[in-house]
TORFIMAR-93265 format. One record per residue: residue in one letter; x, y, z of N, C-alpha, C in turn. Coordinates in pm, 1 decimal, padded with zeros to 6 digits, m for minus. Each point is the difference from the previous one (the first is absolute). Example, Ala and Ser with C-alpha at 12.3 -4.5 7.8 and 13.67 -1.06 7.14 Angstrom:
% residues 2
 aa     n.xx     n.yy     n.zz    ca.xx    ca.yy    ca.zz     c.xx     c.yy     c.zz
  a  01319.0 m00569.0  00780.0 m00089.0  00119.0  00000.0  00090.0  00120.0  00000.0
  s m00035.0  00105.0 m00072.0  00082.0  00119.0  00006.0 m00077.0  00109.0  00073.0
END
This chain:
% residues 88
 aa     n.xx     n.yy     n.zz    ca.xx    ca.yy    ca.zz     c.xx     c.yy     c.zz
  x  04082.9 m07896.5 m02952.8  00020.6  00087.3  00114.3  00126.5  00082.2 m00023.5
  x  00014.8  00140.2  00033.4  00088.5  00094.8 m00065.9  00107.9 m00028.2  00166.6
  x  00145.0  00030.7 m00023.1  00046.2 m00008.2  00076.6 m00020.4  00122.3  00096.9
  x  00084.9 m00025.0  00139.4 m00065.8  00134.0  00100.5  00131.5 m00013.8  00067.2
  x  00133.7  00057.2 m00057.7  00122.7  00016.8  00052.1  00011.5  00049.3  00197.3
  x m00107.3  00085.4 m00006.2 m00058.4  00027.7  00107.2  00037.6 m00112.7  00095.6
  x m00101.7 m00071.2  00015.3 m00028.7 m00088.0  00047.1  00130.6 m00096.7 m00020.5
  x  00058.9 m00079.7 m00088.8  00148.0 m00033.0 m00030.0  00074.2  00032.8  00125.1
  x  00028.3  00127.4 m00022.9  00081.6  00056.1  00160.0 m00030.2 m00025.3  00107.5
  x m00199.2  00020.4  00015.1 m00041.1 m00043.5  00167.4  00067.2 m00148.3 m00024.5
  x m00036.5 m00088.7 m00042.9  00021.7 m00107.1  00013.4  00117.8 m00044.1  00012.0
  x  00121.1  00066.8 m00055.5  00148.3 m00021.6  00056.4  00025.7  00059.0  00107.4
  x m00020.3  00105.4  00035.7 m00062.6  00050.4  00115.5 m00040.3 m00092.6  00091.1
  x m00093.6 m00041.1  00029.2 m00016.6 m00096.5  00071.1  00051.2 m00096.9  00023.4
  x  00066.6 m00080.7 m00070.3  00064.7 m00128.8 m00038.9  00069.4  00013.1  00112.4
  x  00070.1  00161.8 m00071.1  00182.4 m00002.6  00016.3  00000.8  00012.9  00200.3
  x m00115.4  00088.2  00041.1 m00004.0  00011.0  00141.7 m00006.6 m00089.5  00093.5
  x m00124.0 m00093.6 m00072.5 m00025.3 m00128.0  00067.8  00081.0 m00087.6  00111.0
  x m00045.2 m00065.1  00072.5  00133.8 m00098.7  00071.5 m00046.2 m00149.5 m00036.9
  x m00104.9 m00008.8 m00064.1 m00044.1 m00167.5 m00029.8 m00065.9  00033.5 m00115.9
  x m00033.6 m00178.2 m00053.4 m00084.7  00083.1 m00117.3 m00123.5  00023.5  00007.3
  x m00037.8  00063.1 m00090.0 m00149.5  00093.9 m00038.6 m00130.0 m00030.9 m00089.2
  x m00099.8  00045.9  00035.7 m00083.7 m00104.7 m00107.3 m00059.0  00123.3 m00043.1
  x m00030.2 m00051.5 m00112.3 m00065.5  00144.4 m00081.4 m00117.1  00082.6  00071.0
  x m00105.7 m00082.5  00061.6 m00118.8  00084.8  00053.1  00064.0  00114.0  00100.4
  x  00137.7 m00035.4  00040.9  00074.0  00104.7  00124.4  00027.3  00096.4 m00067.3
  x  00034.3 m00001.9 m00147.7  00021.4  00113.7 m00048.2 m00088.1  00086.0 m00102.5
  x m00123.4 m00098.7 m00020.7 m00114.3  00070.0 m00047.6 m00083.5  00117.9  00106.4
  x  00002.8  00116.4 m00052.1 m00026.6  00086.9  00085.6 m00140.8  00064.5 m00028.7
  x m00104.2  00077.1  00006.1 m00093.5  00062.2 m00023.3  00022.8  00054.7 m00168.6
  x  00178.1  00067.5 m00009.5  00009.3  00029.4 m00146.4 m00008.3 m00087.9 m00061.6
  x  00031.7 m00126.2  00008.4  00026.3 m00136.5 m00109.5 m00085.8 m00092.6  00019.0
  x m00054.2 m00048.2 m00080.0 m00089.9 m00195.3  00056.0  00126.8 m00068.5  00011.9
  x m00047.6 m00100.0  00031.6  00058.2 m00114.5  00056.1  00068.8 m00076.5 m00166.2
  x m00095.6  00028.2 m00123.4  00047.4 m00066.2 m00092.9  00062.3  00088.6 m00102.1
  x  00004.2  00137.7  00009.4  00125.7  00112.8 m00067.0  00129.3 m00042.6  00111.1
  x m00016.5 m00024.2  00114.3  00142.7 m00038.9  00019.0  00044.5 m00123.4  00000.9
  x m00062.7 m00135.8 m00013.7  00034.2 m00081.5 m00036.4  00049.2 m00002.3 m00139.4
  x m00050.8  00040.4 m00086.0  00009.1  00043.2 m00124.1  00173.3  00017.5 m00027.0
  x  00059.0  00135.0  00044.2  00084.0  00075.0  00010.4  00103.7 m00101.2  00075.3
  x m00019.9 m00051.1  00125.7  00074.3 m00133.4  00052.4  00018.0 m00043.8 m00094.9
  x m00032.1 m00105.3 m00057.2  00010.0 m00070.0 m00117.1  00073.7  00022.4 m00069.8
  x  00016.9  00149.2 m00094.6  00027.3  00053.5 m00073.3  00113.0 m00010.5  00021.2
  x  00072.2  00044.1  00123.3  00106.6  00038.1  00087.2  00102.3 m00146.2 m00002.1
  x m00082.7 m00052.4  00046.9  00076.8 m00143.4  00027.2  00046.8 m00049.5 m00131.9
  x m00101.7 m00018.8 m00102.9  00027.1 m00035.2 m00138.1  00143.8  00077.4 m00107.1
  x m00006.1  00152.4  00072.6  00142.0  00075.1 m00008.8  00099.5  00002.9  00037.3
  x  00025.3 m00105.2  00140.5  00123.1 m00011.6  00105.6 m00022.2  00054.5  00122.2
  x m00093.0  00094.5 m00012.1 m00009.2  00067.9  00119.6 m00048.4 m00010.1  00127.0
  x m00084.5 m00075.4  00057.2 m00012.3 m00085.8  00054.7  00037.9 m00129.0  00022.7
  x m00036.7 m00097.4  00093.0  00008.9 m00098.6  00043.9 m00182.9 m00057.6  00103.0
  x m00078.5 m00068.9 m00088.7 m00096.2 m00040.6  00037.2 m00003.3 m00144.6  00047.1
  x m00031.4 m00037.8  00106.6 m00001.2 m00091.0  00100.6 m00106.2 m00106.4 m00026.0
  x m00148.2  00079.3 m00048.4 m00185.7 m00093.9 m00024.0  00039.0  00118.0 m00069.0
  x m00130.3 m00104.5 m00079.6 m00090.3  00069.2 m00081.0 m00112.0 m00064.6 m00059.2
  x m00163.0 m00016.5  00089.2 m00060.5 m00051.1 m00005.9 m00127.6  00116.2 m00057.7
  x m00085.7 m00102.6 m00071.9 m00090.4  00072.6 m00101.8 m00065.5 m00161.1  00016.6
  x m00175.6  00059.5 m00024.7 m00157.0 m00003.1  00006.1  00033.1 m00080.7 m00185.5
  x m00113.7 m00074.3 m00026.7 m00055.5 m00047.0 m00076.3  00005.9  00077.8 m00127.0
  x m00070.2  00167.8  00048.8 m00027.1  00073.2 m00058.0  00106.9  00130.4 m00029.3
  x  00157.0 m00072.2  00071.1  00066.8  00099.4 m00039.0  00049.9  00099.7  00086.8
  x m00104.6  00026.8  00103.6  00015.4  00080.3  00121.2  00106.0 m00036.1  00090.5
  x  00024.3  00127.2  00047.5  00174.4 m00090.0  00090.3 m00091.3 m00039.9  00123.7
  x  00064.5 m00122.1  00078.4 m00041.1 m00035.8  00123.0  00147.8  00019.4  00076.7
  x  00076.0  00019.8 m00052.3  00138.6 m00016.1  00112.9  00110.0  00030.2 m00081.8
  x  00092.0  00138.5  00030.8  00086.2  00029.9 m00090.1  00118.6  00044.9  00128.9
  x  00134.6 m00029.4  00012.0  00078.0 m00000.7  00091.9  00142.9  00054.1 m00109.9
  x  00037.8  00154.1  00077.0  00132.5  00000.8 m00034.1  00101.8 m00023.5  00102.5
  x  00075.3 m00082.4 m00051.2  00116.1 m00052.4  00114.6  00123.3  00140.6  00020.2
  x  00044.8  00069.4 m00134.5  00070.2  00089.8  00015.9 m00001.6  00064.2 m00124.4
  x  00124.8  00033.0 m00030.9  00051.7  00113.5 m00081.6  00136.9 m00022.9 m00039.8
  x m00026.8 m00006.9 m00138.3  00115.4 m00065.7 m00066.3  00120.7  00085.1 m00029.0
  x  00154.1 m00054.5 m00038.7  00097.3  00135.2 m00033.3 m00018.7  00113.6 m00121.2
  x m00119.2 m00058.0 m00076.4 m00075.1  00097.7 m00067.3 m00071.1  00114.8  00018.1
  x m00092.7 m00127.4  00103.1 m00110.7  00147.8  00076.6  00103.9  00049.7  00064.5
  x  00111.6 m00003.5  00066.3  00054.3  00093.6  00102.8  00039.7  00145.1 m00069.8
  x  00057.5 m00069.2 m00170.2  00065.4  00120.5 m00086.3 m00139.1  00126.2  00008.3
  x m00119.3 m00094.0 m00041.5 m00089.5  00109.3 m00044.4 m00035.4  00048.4  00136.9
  x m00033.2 m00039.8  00112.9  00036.6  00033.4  00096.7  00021.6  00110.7  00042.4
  x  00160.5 m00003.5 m00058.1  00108.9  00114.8  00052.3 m00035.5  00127.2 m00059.6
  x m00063.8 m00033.7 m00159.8 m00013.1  00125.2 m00084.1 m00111.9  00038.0  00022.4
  x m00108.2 m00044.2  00099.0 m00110.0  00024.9 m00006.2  00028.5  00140.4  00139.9
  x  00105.0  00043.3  00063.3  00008.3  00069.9  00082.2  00104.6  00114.0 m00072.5
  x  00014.9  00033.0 m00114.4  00047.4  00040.7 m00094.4 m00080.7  00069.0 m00048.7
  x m00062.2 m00092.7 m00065.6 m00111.1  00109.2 m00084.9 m00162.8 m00075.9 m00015.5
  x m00112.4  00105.0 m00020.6 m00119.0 m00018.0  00020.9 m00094.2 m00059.6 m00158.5
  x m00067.8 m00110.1  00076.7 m00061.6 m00016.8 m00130.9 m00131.1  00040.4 m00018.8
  x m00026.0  00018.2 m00151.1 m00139.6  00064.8  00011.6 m00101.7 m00116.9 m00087.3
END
């Protein structure tokens, strides 16, 4: 799966607005499935950038329950630069 920086941002974006935490299907939207942004979660968390709470997955791999608790002093940097400049 190719990354979608795009999406990166909604998702700090979201995080960063939030007042509790968030589960991925809240931020899967009509543009994204449910498993390009779990995907990208993942990704995120595995980088610092996040902070994931669950993370529950099917037999087959499929997420059943993915929870971000917040946003790490990482994600905040990229964050900051993400209102800086645009990614393509």
């Amino acid at each position: 799966m190719k990354h979608d920086l795009d999406l990166v941002r909604s998702i700090l974006i979201y995080v960063e607005n939030a007042e509790c935490e968030v589960d991925a299907d809240d931020m899967a939207a009509e543009r994204w499935p449910i498993e390009t942004v779990a995907y990208h979660v993942r990704l995120m968390e595995h980088h610092g950038l996040l902070d994931v709470s669950q993370d529950a997955r099917d037999m087959s791999g499929n997420t059943i329950e993915l929870t971000v608790a917040g946003i790490t002093w990482d994600g905040q940097e990229v964050y900051l630069q993400c209102g800086y400049m645009k990614f393509r």
